[in-house]
KOLZATOR-982177 format. One line per field, with one value per residue: chain; x, y, z of N, C-alpha, C in turn. Coordinates in steps of 0.2 Angstrom, whole numbers. Example, Ala and Ser with C-alpha at 12.3 -4.5 7.8 and 13.67 -1.06 7.14 Angstrom:
BEGIN
c [A	A]
n.px [66	64]
n.py [-28	-11]
n.pz [39	35]
ca.px [62	68]
ca.py [-22	-5]
ca.pz [39	36]
c.px [66	64]
c.py [-16	0]
c.pz [39	39]
This chain:
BEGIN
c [A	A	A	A	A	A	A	A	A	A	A	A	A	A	A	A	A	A	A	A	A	A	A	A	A	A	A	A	A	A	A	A	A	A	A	A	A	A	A	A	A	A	A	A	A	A	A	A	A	A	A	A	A	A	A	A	A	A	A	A	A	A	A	A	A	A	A	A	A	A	A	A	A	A	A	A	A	A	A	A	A	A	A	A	A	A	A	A	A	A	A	A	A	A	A	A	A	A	A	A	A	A	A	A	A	A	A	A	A	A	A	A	A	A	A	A	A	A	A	A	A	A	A	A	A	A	A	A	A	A	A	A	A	A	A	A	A	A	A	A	A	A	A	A	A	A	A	A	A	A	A	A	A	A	A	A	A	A	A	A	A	A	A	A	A	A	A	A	A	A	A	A	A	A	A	A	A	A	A	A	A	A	A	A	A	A	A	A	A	A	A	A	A	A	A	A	A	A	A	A	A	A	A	A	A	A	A	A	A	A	A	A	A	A	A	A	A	A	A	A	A	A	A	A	A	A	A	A	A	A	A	A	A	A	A	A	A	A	A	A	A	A	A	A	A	A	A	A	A	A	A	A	A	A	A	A	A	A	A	A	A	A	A	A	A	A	A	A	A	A	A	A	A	A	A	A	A	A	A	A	A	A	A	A	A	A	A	A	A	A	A	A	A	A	A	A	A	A	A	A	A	A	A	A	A	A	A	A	A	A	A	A	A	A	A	A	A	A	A	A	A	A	A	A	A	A	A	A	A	A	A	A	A	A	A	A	A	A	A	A	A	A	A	A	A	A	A	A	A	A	A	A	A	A	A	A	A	A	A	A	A	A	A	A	A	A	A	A	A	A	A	A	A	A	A	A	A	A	A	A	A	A	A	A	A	A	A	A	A	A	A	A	A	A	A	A	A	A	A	A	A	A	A	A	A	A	A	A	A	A	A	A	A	A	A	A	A	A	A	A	A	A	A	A	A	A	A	A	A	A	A	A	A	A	A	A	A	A	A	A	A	A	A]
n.px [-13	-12	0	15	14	2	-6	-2	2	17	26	28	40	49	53	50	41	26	19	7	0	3	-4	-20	-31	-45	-44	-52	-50	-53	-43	-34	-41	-41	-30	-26	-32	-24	-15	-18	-21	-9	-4	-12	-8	6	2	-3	8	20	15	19	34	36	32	42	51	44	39	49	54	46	42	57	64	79	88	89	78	70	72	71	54	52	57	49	38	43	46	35	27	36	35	21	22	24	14	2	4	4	-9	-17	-15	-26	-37	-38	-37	-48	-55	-46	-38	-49	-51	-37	-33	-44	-40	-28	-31	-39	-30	-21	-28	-28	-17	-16	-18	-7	9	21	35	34	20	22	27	19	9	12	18	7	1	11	5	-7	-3	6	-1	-3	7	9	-3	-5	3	0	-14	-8	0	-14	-19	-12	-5	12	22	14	16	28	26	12	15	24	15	5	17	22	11	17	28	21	11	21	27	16	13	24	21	7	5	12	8	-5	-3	3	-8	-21	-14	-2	-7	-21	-17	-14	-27	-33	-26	-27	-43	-44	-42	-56	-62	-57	-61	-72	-72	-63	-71	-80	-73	-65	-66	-61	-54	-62	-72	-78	-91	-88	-79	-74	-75	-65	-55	-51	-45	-35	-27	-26	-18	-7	-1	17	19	28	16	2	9	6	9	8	4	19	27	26	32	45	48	46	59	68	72	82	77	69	77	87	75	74	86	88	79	81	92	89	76	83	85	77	69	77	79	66	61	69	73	66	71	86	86	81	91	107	104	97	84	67	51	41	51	53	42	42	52	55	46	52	63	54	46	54	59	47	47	56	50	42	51	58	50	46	54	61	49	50	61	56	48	53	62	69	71	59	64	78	77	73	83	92	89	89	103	109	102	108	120	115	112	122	122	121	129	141	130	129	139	142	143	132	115	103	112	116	100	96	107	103	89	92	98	89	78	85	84	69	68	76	67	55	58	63	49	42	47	43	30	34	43	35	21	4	-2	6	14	9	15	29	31	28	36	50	47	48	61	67	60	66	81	79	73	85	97	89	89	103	106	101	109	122	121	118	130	140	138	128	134	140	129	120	134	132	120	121	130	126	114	123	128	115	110	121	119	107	110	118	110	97	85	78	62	60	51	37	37	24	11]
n.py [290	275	263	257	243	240	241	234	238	247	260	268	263	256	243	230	216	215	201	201	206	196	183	178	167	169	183	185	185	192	200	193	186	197	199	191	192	201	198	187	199	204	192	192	203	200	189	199	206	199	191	198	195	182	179	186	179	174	183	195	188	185	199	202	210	217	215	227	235	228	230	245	244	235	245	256	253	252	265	272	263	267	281	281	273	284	295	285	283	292	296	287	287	299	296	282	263	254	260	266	255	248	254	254	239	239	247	243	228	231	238	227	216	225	226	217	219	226	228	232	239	254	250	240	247	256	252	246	254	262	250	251	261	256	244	249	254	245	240	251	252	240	240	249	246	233	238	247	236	225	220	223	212	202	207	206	195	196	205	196	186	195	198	188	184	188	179	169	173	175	164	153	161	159	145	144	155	150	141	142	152	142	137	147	154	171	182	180	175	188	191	183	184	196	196	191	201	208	199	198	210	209	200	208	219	216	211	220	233	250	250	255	255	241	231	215	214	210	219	214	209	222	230	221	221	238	237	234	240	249	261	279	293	300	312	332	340	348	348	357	358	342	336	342	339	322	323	326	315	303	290	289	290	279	268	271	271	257	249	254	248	237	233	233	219	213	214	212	197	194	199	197	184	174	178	175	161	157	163	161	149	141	137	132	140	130	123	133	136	124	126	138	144	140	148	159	153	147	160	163	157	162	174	168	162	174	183	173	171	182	187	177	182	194	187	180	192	200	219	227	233	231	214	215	221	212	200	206	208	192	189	193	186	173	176	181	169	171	177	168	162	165	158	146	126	120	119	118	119	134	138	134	139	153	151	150	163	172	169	171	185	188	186	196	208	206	212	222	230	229	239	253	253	251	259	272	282	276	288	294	279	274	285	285	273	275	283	275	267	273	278	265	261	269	269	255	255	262	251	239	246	245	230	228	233	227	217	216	219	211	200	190	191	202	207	199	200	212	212	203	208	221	221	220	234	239	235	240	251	253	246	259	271	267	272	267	274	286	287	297	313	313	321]
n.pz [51	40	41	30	33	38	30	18	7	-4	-6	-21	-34	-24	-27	-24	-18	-9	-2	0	-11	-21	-32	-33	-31	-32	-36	-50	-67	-79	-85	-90	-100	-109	-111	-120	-131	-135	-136	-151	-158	-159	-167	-178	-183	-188	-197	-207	-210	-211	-224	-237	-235	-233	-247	-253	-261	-271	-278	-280	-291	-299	-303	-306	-298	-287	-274	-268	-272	-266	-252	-253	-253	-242	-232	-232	-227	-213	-211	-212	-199	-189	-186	-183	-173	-163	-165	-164	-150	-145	-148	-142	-130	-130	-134	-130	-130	-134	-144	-152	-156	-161	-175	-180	-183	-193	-204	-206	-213	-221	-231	-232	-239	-251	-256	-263	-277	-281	-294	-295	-290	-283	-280	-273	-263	-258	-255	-244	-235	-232	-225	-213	-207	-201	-193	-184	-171	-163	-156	-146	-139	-135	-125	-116	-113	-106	-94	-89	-84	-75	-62	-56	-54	-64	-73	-83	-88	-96	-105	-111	-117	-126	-135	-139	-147	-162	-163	-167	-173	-188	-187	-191	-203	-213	-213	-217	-228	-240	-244	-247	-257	-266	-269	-274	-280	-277	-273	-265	-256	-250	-248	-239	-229	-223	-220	-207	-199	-197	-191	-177	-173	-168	-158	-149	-146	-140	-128	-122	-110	-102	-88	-75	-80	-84	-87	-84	-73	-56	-40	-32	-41	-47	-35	-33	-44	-45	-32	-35	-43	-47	-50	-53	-48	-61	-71	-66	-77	-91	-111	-119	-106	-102	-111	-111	-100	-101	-110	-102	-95	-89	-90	-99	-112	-110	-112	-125	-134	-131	-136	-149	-153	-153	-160	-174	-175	-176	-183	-195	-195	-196	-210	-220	-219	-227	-239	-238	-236	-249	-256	-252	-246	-254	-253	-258	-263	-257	-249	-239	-233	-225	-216	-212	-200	-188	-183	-177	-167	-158	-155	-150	-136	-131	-127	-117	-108	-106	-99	-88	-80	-76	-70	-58	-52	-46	-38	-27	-22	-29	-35	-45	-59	-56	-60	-72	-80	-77	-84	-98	-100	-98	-109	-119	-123	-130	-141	-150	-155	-166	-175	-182	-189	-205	-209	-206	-215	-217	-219	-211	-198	-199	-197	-185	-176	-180	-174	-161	-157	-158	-150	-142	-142	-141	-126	-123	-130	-122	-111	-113	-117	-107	-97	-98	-94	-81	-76	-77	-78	-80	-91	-98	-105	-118	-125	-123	-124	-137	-143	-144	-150	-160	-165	-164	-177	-185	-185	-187	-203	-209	-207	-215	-225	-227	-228	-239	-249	-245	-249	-261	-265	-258	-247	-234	-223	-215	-209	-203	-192	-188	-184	-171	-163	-160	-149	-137	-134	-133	-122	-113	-113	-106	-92	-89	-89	-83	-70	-56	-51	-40	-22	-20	-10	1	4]
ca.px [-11	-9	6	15	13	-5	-9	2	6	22	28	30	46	52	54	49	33	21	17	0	1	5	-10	-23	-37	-50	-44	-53	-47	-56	-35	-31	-45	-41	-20	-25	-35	-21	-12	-22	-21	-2	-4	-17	-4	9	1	-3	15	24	15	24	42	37	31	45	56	41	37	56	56	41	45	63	65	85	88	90	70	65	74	67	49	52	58	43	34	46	46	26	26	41	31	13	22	26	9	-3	6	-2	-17	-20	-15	-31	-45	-41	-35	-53	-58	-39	-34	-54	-49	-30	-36	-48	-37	-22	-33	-41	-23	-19	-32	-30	-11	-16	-18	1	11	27	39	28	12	20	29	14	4	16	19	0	1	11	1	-10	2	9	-2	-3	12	8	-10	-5	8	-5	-16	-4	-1	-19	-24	-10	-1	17	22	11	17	31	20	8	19	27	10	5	23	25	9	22	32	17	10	27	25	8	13	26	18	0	4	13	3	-10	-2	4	-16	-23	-10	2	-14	-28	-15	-15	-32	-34	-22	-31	-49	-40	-43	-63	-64	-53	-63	-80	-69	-61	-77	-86	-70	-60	-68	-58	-53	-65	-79	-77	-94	-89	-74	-75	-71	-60	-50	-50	-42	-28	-23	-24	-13	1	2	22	23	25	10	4	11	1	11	3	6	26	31	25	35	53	48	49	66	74	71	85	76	64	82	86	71	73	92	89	73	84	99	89	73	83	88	70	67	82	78	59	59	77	77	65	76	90	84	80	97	109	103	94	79	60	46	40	55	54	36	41	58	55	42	55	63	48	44	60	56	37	50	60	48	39	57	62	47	45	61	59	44	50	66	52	45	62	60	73	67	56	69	84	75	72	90	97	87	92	112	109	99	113	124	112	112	128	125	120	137	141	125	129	148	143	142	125	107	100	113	113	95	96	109	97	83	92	99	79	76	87	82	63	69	77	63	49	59	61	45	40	50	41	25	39	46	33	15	0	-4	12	16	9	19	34	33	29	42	55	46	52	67	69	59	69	88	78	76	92	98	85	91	109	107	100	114	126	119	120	137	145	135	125	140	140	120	125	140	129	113	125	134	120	112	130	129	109	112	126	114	100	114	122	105	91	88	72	59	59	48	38	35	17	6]
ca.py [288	269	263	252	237	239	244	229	240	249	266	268	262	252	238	225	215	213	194	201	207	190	184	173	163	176	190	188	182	198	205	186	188	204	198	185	196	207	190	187	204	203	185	194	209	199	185	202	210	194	192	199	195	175	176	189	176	174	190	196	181	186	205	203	216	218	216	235	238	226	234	250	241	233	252	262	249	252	272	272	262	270	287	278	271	289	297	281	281	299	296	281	291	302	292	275	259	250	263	266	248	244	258	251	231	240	248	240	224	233	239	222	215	230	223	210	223	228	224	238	241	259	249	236	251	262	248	242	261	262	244	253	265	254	241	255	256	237	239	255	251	235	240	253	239	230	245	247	230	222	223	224	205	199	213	204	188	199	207	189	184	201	200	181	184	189	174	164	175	174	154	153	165	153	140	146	158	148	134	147	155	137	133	151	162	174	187	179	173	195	192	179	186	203	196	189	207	209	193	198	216	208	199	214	225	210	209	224	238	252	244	257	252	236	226	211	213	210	222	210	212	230	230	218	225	245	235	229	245	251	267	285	296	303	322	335	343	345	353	357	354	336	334	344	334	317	322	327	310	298	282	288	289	272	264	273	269	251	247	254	245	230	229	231	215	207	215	207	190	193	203	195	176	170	181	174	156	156	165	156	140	137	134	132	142	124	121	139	135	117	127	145	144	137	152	162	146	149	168	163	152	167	179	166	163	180	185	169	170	190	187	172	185	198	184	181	198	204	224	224	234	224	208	215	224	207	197	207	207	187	188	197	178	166	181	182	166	173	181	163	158	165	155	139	124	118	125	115	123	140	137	132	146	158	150	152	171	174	166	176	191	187	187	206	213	206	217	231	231	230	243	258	253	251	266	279	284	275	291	292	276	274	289	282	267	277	286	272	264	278	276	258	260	272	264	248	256	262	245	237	247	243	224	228	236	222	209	215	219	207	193	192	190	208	210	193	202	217	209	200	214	227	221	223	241	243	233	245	259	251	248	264	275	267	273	268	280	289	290	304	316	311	327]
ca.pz [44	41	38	24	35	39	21	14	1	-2	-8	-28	-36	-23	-33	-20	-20	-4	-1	0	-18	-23	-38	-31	-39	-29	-40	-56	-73	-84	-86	-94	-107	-111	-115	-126	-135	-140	-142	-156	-163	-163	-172	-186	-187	-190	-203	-212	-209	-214	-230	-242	-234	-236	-251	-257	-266	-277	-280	-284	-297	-306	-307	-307	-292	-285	-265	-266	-272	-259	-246	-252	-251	-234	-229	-233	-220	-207	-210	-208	-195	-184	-185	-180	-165	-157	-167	-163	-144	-142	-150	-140	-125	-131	-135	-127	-135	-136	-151	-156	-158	-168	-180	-183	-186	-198	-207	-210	-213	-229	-232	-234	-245	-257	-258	-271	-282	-283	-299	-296	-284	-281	-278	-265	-257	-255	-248	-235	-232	-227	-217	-207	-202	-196	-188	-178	-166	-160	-146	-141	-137	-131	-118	-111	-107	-100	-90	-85	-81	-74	-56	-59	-53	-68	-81	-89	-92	-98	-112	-115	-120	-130	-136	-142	-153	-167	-167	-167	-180	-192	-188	-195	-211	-214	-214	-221	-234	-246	-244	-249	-263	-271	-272	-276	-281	-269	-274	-266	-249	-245	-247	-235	-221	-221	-218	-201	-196	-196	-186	-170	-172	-165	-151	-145	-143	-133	-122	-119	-109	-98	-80	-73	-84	-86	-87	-80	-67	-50	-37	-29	-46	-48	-30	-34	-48	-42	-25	-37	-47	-46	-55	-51	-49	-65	-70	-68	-82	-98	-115	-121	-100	-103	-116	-108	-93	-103	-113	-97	-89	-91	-92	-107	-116	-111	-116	-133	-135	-131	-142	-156	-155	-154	-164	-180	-176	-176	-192	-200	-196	-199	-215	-224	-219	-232	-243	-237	-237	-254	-260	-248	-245	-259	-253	-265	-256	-253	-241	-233	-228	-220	-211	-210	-193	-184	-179	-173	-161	-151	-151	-143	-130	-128	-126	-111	-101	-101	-93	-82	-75	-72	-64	-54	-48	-42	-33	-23	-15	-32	-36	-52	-63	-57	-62	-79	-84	-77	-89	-104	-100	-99	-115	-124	-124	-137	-149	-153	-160	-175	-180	-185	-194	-212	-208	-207	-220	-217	-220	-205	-193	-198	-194	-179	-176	-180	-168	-153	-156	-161	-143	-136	-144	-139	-120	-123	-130	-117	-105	-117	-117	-100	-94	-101	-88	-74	-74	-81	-76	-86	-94	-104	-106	-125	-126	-120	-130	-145	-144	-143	-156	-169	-164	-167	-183	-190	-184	-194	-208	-211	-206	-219	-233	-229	-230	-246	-252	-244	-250	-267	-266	-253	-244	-229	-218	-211	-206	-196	-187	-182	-176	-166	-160	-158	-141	-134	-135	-132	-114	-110	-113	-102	-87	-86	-89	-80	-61	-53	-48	-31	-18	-19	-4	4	7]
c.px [-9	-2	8	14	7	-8	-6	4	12	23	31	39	52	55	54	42	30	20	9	-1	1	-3	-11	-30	-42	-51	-46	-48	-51	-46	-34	-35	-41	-31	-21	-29	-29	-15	-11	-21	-13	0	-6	-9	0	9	1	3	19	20	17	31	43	37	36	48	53	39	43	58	50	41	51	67	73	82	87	82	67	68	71	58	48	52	55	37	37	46	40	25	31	36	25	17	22	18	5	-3	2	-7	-22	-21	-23	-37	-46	-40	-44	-53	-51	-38	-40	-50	-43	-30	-38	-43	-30	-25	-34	-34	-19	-22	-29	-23	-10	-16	-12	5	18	30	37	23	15	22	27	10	7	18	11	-2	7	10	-2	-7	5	7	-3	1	11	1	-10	0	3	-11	-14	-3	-6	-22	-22	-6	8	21	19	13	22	28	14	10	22	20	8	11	24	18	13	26	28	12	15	28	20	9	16	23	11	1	8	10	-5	-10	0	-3	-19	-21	-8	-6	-19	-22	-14	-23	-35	-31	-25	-38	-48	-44	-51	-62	-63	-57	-70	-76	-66	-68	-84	-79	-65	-66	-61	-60	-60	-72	-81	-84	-94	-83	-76	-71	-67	-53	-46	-45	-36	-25	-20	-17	-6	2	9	23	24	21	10	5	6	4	7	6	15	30	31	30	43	55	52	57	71	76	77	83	71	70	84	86	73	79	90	86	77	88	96	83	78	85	82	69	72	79	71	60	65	77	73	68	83	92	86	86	103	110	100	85	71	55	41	44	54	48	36	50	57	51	47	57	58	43	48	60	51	43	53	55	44	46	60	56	44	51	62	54	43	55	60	49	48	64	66	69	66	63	75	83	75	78	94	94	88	100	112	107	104	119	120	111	117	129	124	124	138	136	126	137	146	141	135	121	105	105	114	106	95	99	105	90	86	96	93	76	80	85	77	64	70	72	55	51	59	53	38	40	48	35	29	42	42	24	11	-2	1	13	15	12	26	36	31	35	50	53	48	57	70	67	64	77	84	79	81	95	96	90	98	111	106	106	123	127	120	128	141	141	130	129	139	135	121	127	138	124	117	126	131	117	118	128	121	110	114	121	108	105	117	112	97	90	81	68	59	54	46	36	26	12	5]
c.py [280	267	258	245	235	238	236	230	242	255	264	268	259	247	232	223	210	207	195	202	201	187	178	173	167	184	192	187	187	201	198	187	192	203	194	189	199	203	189	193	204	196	187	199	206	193	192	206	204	189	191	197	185	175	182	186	175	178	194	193	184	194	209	210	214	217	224	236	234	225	242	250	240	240	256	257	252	259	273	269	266	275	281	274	277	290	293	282	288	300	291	284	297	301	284	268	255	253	264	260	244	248	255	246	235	240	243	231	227	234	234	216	219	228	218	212	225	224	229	239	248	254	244	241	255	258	246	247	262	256	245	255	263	251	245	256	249	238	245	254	244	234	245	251	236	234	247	240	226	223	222	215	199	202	210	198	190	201	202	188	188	198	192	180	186	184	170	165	173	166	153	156	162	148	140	146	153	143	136	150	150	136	138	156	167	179	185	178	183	196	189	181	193	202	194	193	207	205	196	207	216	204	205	217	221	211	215	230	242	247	247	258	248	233	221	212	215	216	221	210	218	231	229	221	233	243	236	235	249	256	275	288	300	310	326	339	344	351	352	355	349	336	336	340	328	319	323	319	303	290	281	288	282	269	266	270	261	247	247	252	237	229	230	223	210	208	212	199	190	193	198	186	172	171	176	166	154	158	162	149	138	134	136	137	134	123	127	137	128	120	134	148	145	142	155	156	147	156	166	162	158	171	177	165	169	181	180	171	179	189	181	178	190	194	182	188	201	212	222	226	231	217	211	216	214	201	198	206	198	185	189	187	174	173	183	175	166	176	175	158	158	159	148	134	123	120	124	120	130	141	138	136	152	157	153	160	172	172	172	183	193	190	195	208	209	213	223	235	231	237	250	260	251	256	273	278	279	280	293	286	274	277	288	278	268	279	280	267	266	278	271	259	264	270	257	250	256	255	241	239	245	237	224	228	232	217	210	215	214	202	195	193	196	211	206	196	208	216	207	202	221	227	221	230	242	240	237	249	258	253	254	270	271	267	271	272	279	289	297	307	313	319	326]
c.pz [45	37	34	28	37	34	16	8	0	-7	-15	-30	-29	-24	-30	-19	-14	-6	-1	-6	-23	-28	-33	-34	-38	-34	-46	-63	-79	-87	-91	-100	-112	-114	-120	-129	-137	-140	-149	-160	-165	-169	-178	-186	-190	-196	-208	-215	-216	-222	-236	-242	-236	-245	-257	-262	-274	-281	-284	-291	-302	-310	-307	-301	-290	-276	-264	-267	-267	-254	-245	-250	-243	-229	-228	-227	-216	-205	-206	-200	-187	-182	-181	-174	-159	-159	-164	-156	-142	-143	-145	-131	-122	-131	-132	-132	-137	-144	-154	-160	-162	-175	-183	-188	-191	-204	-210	-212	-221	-233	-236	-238	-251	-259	-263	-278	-286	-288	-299	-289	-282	-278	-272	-261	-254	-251	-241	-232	-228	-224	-213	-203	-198	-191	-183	-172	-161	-153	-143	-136	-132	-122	-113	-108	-102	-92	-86	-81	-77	-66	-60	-59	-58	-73	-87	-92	-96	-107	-116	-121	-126	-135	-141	-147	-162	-169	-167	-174	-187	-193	-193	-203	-214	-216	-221	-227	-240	-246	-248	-259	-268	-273	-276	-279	-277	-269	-267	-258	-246	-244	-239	-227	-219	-219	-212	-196	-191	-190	-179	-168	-168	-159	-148	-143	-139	-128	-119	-117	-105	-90	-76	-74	-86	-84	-81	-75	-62	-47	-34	-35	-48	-44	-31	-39	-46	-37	-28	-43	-45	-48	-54	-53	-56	-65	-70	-74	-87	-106	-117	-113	-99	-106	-114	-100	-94	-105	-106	-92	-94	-93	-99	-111	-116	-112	-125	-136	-136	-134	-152	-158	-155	-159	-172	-181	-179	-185	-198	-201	-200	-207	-221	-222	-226	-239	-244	-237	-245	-260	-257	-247	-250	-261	-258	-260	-254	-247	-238	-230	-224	-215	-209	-203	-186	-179	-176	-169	-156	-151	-147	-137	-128	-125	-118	-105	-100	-95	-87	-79	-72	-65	-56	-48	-43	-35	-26	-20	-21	-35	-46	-55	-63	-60	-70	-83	-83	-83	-96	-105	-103	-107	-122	-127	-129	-141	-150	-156	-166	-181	-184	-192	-202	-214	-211	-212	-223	-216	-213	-199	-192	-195	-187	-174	-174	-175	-161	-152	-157	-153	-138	-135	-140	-131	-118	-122	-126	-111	-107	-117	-113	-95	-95	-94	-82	-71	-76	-78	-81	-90	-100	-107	-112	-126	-127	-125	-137	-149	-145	-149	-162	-169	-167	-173	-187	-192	-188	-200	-212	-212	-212	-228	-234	-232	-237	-252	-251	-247	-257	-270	-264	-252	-240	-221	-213	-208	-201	-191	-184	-179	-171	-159	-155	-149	-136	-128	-132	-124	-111	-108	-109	-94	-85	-85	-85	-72	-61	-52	-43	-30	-21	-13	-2	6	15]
């Protein structure tokens, strides 16, 4: 039997990463492709997602809608898609992201066309209840590439990149969409966001195969990546012991706990700023489209320092999982400073405020979203990440309809005080509950 020193590998869930391991320019660039693809699909998801929320202030204005109906609107998105993160994460687990992730694009692209249609608080809440469905499946299917294509030492760069599609998407829809709807009407800008889809549906199916049937990948890639795989072996379980399996395993609670005490925070800022802009500051949706980007730029920046700096610790001989919990505890400090953002006098430094807790946020959820394919087999891990996605979506919603119900009564003050507050408590919930995986015995 060769030993870990001959082999330069090293036994699963060590969390230590061979020098032989290390990426070298030898190894093939087919895994890089394949991330900026579903880059790109997070950029479309989110011009079609962010849509409606830029151009809500003009849309509440013309059919008199309350924060309370577009929280319930916003809600019935967040419901659909919660569900479609666990459902889509098992489906995807099924049949494979290539054909999952064409089928999604499709849909929630036509989804998002047919949305120009809507004239009632019913019709926007039905469609963005069916653009969740599609959206749903976007992070499961893209952490399960990551998963398959990545060795571990490159994984949170991977999901950075995946992952900072969204604030780069939300930048763009900002920007775009009302520039769109002052020239064409907000109608013709769901039209425009939804055709996105098609395009990036003929790139995927030229660039994305499985690793095992990949076309053009060398086998000098295949290797390296197989080398630097960190995960334990998959279960033979199957069926309802799969599933008693997963619930008994403290680190699937974990991840689930700590996605849900932090994405409501994304969906605040996303879903509620231009709302918030335009009721608070004052702003025209002219000014929101020359300041509303802003944030979702220092998310990108967030989402590339947490996992640079992760992946710098692993390089330093730090085990994966400790580099990543310590990366979210630190992330926890620039988002608190958004408690203070509704406080202050000026539009520009709330702004700026809210950039850098949106930064820090980013940093979290790169690791959040790392950590699924860290700690879990690739044959779960859409699973995993579905599952923790329902969670989060469901803690949003509720969350969602509160602010709704805040804000008509009270201010924005106390959405502020709990995004703030929230990654506190989801952090805790990561450091006490996440163990490593064991060694397993060797036959």
């Amino acid at each position: 039997m060769r030993t870990e020193q001959q082999t330069g590998m090293r036994p699963a869930g060590t969390g230590r990463i061979s020098p032989n391991l290390l990426p070298t320019r030898t190894a093939g660039r087919v895994r890089w492709w394949i991330v900026w693809t579903l880059f790109f699909s997070t950029v479309t998801n989110y011009i079609s997602r962010q849509t409606f929320s830029v151009l809500a202030p003009l849309i509440t204005a013309q059919y008199h809608l309350t924060h309370t109906d577009l929280a319930r609107i916003l809600g019935a998105f967040q419901i659909s898609y919660a569900v479609t993160w666990l459902l889509g994460g098992i489906f995807l687990d099924a049949v494979g992201t290539r054909i999952g992730l064409a089928l999604a694009v499709v849909f929630w692209s036509a989804v998002n066309i047919l949305t120009a249609l809507a004239s009632s608080v019913f019709g926007f809440a039905s469609s963005r209840f069916l653009l969740g469905i599609g959206e749903g499946f976007n992070w499961p299917g893209a952490s399960k590439t990551v998963a398959e294509w990545f060795p571990s030492q490159e994984r949170s760069v991977a999901v950075a990149i995946f992952d900072s599609g969204s604030s780069v998407g939300g930048a763009i829809a900002a920007l775009a969409i009302p520039a769109i709807a002052l020239a064409f009407g907000w109608r013709m800008a769901f039209v425009a966001s939804g055709l996105l889809g098609f395009v990036w549906l003929i790139v995927w199916l030229r660039v994305y195969h499985p690793l095992d049937r990949h076309p053009r990948v060398t086998r000098e890639e295949v290797s390296f990546i197989r080398a630097g795989h960190e995960v334990p072996e998959a279960s033979t379980e199957r069926g309802p012991q799969r599933w008693i399996g997963l619930a008994r395993n403290r680190n699937l609670w974990a991840i689930v706990l700590g996605r849900a005490l932090t994405d409501p925070i994304w969906w605040f800022y996303v879903f509620w700023l231009p709302q918030y802009l335009s009721d608070a500051r004052g702003f025209s949706l002219h000014r929101i489209a020359l300041f509303a980007w802003m944030p979702f730029v220092a998310a990108d920046l967030g989402n590339f320092s947490g996992g640079l700096i992760s992946g710098y610790c692993i390089r330093r001989g730090v085990s994966v999982v400790k580099a990543r919990l310590w990366v979210c505890a630190i992330s926890c400090l620039p988002i608190l400073a958004g408690i203070p953002a509704a406080r202050v006098h000026g539009a520009y430094s709330a702004l700026a405020l809210i950039c850098f807790a949106l930064w820090g946020y980013a940093s979290w959820s790169t690791m959040g979203l790392t950590l699924p394919s860290d700690l879990f087999p690739q044959d779960v891990v859409a699973t995993v990440t579905g599952l923790s996605g329902l969670a989060a979506g469901l803690v949003g919603t509720i969350f969602t309809l509160v602010v709704g119900v805040l804000v008509d009564r009270f201010s924005y003050g106390p959405a502020f005080l709990v995004a703030g507050l929230l990654p506190l408590v989801a952090t805790a919930c990561l450091l006490l509950l996440v163990r490593t995986p064991t060694e397993r015995p060797s036959s």
